[in-house]
Backbone as a chain_set.jsonl record, in Angstrom:
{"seq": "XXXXXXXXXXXXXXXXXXXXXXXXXXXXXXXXXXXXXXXXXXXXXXXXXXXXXXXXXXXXXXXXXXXXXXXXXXXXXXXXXXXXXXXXXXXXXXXXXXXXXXXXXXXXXXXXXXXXXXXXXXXXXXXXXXXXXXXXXXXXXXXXXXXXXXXXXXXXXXXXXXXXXXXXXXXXX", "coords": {"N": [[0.822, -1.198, 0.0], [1.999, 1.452, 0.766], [4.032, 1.474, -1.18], [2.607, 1.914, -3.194], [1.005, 4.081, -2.94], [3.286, 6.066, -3.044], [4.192, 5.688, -5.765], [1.625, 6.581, -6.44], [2.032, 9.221, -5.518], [4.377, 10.263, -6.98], [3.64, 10.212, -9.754], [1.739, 12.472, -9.385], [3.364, 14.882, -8.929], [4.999, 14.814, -10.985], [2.662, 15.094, -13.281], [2.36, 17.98, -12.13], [4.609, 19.095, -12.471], [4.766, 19.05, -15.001], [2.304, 20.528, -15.751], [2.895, 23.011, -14.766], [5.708, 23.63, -16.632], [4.549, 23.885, -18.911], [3.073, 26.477, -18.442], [5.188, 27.963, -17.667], [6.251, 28.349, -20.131], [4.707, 29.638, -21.855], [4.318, 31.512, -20.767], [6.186, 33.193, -21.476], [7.253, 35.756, -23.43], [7.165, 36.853, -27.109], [9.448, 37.53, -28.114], [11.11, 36.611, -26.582], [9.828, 33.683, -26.533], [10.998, 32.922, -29.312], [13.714, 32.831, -29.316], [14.325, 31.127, -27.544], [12.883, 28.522, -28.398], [14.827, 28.371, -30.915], [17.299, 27.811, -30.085], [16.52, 25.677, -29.593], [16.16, 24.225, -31.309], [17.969, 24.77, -32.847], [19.696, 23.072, -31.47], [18.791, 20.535, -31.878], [19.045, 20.477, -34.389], [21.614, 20.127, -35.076], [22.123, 18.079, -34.188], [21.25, 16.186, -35.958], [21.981, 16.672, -38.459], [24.841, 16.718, -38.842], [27.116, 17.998, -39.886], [26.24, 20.703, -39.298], [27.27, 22.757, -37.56], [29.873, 23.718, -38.378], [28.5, 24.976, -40.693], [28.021, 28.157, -42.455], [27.19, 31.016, -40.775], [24.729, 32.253, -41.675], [23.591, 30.199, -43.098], [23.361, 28.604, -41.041], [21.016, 29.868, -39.951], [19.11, 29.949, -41.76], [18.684, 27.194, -41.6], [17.634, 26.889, -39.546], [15.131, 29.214, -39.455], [13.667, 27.142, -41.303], [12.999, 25.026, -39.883], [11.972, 25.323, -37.579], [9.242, 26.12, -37.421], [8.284, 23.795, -37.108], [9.502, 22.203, -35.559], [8.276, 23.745, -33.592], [6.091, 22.506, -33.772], [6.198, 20.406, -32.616], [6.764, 20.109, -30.216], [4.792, 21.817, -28.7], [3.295, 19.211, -29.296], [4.234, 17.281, -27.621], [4.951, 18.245, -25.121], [2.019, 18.144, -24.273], [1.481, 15.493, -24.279], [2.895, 14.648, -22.817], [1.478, 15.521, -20.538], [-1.242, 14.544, -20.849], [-0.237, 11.455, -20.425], [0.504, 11.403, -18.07], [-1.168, 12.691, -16.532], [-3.536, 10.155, -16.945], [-1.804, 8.596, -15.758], [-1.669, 8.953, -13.203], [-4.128, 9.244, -12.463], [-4.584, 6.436, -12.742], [-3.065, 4.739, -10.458], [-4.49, 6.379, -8.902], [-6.975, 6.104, -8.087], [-8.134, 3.613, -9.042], [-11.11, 2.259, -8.571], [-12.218, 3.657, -10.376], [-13.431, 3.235, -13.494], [-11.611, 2.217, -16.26], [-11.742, 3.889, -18.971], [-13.333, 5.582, -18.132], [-11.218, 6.965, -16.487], [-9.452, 7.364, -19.117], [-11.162, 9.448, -20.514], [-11.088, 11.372, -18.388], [-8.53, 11.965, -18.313], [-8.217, 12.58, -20.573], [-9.921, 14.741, -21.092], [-9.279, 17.337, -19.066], [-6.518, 17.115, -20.228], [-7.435, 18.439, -22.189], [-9.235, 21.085, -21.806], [-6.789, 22.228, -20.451], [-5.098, 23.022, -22.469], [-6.241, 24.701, -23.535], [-6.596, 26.609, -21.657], [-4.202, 27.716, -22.094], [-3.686, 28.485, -24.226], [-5.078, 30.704, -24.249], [-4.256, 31.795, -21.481], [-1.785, 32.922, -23.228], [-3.092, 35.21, -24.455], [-2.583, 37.406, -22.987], [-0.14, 37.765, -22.549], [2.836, 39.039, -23.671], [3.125, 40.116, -27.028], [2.149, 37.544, -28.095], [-0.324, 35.073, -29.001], [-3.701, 33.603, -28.956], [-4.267, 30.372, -30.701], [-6.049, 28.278, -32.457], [-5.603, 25.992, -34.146], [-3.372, 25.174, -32.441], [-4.21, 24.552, -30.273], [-5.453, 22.018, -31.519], [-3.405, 20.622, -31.91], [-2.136, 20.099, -29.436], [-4.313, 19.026, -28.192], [-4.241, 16.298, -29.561], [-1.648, 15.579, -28.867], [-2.288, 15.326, -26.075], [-4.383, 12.601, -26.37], [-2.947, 11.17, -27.363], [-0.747, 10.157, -25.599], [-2.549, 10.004, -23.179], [-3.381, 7.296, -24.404], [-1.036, 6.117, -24.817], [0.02, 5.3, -22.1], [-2.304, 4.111, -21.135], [-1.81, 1.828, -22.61], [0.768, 0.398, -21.537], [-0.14, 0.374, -19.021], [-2.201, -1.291, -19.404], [-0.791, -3.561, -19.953], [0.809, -4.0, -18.138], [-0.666, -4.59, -16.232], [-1.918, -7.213, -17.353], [0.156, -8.657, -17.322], [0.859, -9.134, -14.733], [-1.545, -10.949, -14.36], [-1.949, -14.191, -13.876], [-1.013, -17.076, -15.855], [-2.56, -18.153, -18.635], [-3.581, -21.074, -18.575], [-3.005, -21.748, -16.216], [-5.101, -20.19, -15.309], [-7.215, -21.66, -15.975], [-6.989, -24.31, -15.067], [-6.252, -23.744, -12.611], [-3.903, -24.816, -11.398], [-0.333, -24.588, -10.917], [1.524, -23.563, -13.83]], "CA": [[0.0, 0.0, 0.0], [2.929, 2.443, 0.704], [4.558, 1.346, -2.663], [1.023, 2.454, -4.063], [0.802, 5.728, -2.376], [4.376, 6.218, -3.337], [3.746, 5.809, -7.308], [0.68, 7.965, -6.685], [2.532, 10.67, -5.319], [5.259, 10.515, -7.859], [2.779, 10.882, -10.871], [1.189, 13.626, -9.078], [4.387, 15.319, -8.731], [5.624, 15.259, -12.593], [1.708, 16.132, -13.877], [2.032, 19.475, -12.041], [5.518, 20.24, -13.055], [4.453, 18.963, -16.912], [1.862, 22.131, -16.258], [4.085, 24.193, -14.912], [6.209, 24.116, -17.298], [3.455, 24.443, -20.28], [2.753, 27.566, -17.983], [6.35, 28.674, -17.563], [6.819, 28.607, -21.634], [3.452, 30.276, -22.325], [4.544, 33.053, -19.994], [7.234, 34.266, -21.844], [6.815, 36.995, -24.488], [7.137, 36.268, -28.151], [11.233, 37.202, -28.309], [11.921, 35.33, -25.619], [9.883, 32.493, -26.873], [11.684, 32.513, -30.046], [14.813, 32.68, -28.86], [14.216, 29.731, -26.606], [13.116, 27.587, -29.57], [15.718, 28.84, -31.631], [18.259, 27.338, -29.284], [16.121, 24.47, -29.081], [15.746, 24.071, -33.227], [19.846, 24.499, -33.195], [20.528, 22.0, -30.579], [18.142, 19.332, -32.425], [19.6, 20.461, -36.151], [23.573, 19.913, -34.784], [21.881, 16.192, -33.482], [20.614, 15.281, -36.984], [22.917, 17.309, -39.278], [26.437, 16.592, -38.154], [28.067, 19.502, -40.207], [25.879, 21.946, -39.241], [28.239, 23.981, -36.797], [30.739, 23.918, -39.811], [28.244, 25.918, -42.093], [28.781, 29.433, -41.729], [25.574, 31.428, -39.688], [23.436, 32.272, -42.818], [23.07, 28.33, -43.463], [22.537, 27.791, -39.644], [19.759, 30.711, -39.748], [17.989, 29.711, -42.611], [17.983, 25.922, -41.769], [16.485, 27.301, -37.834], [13.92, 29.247, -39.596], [13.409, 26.59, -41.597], [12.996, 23.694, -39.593], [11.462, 26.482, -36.507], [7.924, 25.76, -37.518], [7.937, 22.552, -36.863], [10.085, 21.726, -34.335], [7.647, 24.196, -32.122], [4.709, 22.578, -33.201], [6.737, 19.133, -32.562], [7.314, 20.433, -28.675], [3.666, 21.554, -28.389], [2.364, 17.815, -29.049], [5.381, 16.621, -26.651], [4.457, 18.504, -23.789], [0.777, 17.777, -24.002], [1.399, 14.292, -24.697], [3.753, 14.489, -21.105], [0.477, 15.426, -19.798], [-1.995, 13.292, -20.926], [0.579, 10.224, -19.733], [0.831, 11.21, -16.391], [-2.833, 12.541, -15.586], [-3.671, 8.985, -17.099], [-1.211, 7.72, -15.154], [-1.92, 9.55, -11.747], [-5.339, 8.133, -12.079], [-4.539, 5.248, -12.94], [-2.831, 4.584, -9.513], [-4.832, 6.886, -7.636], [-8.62, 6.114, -8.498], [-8.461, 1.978, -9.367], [-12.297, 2.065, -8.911], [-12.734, 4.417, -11.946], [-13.6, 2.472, -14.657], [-10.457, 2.678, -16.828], [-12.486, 4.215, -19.991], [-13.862, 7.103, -17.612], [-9.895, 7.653, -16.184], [-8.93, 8.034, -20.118], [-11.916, 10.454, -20.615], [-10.83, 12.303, -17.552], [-7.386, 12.796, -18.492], [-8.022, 13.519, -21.56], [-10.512, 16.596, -21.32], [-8.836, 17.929, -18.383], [-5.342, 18.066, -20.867], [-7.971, 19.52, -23.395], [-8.819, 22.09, -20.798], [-5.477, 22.97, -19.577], [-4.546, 23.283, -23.689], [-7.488, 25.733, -24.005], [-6.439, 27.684, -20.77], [-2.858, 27.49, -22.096], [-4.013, 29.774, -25.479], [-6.022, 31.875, -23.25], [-3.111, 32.958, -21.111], [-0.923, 33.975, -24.207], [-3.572, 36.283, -24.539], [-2.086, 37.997, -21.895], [1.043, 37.43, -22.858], [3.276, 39.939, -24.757], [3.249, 39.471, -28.446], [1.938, 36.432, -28.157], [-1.821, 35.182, -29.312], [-4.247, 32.262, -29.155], [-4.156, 29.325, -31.514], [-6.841, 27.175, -32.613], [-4.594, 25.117, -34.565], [-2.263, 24.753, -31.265], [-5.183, 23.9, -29.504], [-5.931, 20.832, -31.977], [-1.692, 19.683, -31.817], [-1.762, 20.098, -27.937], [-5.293, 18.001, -27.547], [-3.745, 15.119, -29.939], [-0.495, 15.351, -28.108], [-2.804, 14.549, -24.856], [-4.414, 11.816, -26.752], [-1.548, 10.181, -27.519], [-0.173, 10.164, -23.987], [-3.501, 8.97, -22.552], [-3.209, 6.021, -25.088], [0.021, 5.295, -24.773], [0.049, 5.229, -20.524], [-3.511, 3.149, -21.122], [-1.017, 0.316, -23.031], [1.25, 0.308, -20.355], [-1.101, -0.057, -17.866], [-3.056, -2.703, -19.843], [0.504, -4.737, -20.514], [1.635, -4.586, -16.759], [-1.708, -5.36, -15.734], [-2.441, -8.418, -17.964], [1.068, -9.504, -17.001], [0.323, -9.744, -13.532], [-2.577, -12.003, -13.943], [-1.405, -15.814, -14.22], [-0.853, -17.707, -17.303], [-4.051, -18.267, -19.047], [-3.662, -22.549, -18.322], [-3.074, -21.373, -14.328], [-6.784, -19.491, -14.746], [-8.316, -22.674, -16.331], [-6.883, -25.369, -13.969], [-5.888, -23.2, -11.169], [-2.973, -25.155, -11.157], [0.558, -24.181, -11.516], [2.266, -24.404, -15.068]], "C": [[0.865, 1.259, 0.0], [3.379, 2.802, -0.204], [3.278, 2.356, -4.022], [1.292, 3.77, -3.903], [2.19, 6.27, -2.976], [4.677, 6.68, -4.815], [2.956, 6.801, -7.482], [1.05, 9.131, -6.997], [3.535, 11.224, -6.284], [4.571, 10.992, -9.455], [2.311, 11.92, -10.781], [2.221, 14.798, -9.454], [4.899, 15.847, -10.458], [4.231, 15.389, -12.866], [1.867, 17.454, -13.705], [3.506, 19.569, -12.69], [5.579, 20.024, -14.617], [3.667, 20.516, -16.758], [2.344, 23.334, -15.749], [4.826, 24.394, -15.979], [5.842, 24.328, -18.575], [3.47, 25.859, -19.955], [3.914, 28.523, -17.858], [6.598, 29.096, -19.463], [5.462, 29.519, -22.365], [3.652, 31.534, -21.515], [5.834, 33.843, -20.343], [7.041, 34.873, -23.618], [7.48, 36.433, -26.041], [8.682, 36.543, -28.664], [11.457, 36.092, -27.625], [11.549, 33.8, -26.028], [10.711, 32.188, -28.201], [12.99, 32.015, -29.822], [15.12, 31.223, -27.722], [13.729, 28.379, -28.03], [14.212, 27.283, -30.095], [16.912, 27.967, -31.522], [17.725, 26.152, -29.972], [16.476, 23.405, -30.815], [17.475, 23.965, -33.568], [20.121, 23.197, -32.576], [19.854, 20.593, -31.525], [19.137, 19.21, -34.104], [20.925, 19.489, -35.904], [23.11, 18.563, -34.703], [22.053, 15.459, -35.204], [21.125, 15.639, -38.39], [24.104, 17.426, -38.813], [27.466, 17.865, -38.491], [27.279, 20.845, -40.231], [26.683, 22.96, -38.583], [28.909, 24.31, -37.702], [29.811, 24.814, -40.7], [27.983, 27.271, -41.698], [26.884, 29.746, -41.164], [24.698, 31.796, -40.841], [22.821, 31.355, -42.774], [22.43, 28.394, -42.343], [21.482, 28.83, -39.882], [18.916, 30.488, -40.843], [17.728, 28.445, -42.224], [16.836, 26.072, -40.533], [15.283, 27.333, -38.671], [13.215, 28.044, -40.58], [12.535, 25.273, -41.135], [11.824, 23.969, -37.689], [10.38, 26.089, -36.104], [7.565, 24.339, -36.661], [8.334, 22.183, -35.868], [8.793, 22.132, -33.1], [6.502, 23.888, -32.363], [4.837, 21.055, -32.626], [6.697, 19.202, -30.817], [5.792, 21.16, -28.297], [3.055, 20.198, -28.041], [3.183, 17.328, -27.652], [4.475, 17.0, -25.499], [3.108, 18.512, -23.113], [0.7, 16.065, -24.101], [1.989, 13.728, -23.042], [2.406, 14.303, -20.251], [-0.54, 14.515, -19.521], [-1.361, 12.15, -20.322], [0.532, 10.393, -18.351], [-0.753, 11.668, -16.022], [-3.501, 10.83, -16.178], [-3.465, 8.218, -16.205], [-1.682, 7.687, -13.294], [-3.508, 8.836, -11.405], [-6.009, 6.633, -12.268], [-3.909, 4.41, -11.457], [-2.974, 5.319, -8.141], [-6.776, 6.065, -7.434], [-8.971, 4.745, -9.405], [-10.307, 1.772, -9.907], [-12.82, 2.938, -9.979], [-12.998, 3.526, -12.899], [-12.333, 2.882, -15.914], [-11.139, 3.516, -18.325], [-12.573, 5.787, -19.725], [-12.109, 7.482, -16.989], [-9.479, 8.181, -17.714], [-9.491, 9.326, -20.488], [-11.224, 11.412, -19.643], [-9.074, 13.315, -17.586], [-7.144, 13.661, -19.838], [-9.085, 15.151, -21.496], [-9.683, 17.28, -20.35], [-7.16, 18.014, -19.284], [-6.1, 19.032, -21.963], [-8.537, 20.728, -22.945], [-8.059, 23.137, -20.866], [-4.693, 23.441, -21.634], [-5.422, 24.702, -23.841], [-6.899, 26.938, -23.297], [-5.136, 28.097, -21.143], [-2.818, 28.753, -23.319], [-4.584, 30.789, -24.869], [-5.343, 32.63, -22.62], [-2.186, 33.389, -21.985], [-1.875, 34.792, -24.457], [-2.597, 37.395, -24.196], [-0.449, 38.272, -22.057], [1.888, 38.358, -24.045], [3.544, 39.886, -25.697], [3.319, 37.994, -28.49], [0.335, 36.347, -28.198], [-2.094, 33.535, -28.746], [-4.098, 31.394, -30.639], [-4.754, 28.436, -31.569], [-5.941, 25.812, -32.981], [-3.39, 23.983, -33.256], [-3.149, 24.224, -30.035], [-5.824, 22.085, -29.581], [-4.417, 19.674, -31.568], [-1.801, 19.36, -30.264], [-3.413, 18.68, -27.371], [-4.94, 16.616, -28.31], [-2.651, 14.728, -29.551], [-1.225, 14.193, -26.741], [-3.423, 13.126, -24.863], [-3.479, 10.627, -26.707], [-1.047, 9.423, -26.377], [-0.903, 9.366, -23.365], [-3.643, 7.639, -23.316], [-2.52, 5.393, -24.728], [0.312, 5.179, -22.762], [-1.446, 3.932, -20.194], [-2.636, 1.33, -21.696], [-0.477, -0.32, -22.186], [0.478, -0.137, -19.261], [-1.696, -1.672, -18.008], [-2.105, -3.509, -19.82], [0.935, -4.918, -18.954], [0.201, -5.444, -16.188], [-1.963, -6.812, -16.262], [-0.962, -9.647, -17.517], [1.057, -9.779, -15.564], [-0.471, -10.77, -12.979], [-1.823, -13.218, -14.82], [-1.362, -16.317, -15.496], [-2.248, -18.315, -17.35], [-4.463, -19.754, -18.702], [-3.695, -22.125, -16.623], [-5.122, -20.661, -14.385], [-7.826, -20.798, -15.059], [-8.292, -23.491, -15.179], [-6.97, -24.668, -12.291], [-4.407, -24.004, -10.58], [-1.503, -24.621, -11.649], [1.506, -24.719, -12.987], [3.705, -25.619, -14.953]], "O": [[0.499, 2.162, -0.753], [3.421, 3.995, -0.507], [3.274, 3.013, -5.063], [1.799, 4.478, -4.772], [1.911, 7.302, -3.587], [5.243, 7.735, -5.099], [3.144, 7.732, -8.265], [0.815, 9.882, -7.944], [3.623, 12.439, -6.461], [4.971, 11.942, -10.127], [2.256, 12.615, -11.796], [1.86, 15.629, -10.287], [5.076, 16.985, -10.892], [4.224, 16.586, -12.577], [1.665, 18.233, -14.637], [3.484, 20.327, -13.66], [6.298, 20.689, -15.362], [4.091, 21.511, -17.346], [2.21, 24.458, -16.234], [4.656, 25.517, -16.452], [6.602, 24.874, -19.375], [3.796, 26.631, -20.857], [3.727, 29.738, -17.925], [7.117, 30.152, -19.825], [5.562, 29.96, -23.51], [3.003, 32.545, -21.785], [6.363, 34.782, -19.748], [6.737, 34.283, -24.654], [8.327, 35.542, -25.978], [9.129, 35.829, -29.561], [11.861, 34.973, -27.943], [12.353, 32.869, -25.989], [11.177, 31.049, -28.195], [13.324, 30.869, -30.122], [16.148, 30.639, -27.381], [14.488, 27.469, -28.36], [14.72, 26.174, -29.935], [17.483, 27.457, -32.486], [18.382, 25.624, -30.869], [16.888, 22.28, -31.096], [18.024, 23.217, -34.377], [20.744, 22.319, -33.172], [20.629, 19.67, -31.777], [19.661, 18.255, -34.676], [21.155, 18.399, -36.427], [23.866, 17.77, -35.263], [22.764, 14.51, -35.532], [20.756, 15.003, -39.378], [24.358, 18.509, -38.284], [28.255, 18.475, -37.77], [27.535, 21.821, -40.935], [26.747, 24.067, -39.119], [28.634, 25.449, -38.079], [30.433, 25.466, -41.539], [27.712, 27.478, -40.515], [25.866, 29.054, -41.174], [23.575, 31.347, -40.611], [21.625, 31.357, -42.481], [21.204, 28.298, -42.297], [20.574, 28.059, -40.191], [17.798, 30.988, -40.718], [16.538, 28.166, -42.365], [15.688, 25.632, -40.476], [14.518, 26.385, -38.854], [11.986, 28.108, -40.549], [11.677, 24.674, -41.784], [11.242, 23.143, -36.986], [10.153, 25.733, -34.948], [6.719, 24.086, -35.803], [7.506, 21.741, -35.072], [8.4, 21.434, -32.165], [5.6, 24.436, -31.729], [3.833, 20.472, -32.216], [6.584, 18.12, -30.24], [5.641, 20.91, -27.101], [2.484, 19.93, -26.984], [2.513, 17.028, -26.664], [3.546, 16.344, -25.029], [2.896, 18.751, -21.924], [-0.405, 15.548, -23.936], [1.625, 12.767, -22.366], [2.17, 13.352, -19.505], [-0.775, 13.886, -18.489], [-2.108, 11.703, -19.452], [0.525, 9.445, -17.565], [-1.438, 10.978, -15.266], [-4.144, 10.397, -15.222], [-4.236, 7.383, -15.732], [-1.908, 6.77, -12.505], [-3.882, 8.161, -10.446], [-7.072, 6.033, -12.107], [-4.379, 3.276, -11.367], [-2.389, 5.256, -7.059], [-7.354, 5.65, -6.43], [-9.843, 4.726, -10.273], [-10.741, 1.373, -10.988], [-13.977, 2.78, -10.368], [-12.045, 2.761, -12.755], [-12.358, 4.027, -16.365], [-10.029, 3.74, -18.807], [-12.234, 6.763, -20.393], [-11.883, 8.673, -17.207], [-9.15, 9.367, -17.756], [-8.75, 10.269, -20.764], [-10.722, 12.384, -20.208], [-8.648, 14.413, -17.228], [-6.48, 14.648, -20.158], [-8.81, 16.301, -21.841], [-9.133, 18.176, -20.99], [-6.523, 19.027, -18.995], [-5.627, 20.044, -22.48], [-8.36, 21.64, -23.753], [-8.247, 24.323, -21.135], [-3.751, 24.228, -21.724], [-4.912, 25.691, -24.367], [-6.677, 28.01, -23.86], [-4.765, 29.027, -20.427], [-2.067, 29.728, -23.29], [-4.326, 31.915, -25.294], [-5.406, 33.852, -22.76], [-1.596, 34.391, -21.58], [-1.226, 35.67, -25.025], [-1.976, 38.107, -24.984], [0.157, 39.165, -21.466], [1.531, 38.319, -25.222], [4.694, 39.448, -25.687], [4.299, 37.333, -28.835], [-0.347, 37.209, -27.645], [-1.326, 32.663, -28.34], [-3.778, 32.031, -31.643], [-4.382, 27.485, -30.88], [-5.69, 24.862, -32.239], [-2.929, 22.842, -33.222], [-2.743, 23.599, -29.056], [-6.278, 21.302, -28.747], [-4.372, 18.516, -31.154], [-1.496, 18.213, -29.938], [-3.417, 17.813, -26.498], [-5.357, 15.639, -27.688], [-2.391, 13.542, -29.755], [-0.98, 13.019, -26.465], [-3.27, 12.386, -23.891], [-3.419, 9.537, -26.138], [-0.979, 8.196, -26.311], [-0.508, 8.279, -22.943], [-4.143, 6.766, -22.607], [-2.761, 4.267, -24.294], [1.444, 4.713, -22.633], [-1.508, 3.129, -19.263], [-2.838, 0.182, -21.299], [-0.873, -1.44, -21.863], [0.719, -1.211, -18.711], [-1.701, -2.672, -17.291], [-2.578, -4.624, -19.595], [1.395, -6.006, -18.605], [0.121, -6.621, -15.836], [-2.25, -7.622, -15.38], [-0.974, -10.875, -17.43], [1.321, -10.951, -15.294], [-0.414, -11.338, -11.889], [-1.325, -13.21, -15.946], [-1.917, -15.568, -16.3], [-2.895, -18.818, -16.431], [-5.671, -19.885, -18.502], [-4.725, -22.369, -15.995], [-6.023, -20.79, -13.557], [-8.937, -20.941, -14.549], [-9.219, -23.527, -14.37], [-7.538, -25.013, -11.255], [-3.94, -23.768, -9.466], [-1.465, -24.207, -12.807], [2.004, -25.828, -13.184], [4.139, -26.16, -15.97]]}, "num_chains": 1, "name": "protein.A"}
């Protein structure tokens, strides 16, 4: 039971700082978010283009903006996809008697929610807007997540229960 409570608390723990840090990157102004991509869009290029440092800074700044788009709508799905997995997960080892169907439902609107509220505060946000579009990437990110944490679940679970000849006989294989 400790072990339980233990898991609980640890899922709990990474959901909020998954929306923290949706909330930390949605709270910074539309330089700063570039510039934080930017990085992010270099550090990935150098991974998957070996001579990129070698090409002089024009190249690297056209392949960024190039490759910019995507990457940040690539790190939208990600970090909604973080979410969905762990509110999945959190109620998946907090709330057993849920019906596992109604835990996927639950994690998923509540990341479709927190995606909604997530465009809502760039309102607010200095040169920065809402995004339907980023609304649809961020609720199939959560999808995803709640799927893929539902497999998991289903694969440890089914492996727990006895070998299918142990459920007939009741005897050991």
């Amino acid at each position: 039971m400790k072990k339980q409570k233990i898991i609980n608390t640890t899922f709990l723990i990474l959901l909020i700082l998954g929306c923290l840090l949706i909330f930390f990157f949605s709270s910074q102004n539309g330089e700063e978010s570039t510039k934080t991509s930017s990085g992010v869009v270099k550090f990935i290029l150098s991974i998957f283009i070996p001579s990129f440092s070698t090409l002089v800074e024009e190249e690297q700044v056209l392949l960024i903006r190039e490759y910019s788009h995507l990457i940040r709508k690539l790190a939208h799905f990600s970090e909604f996809m973080y979410l969905g997995f762990t509110a999945f997960s959190y109620l998946s080892t907090k709330e057993k008697k849920i019906q596992v169907l109604k835990r996927g439902l639950i994690a998923f609107i509540f990341g479709v929610i927190y995606a909604i509220s997530d465009e809502v505060h760039q309102i607010f946000t200095s040169s920065r807007g809402p995004s339907a579009r980023d609304v649809l990437i961020d609720s199939s990110g959560v999808l995803t997540g709640v799927l893929v944490a539902f497999l998991i679940f289903y694969l440890i679970e089914r492996k727990q229960i006895k070998h299918p000849r142990q459920l007939l006989t009741g005897n050991d294989c």
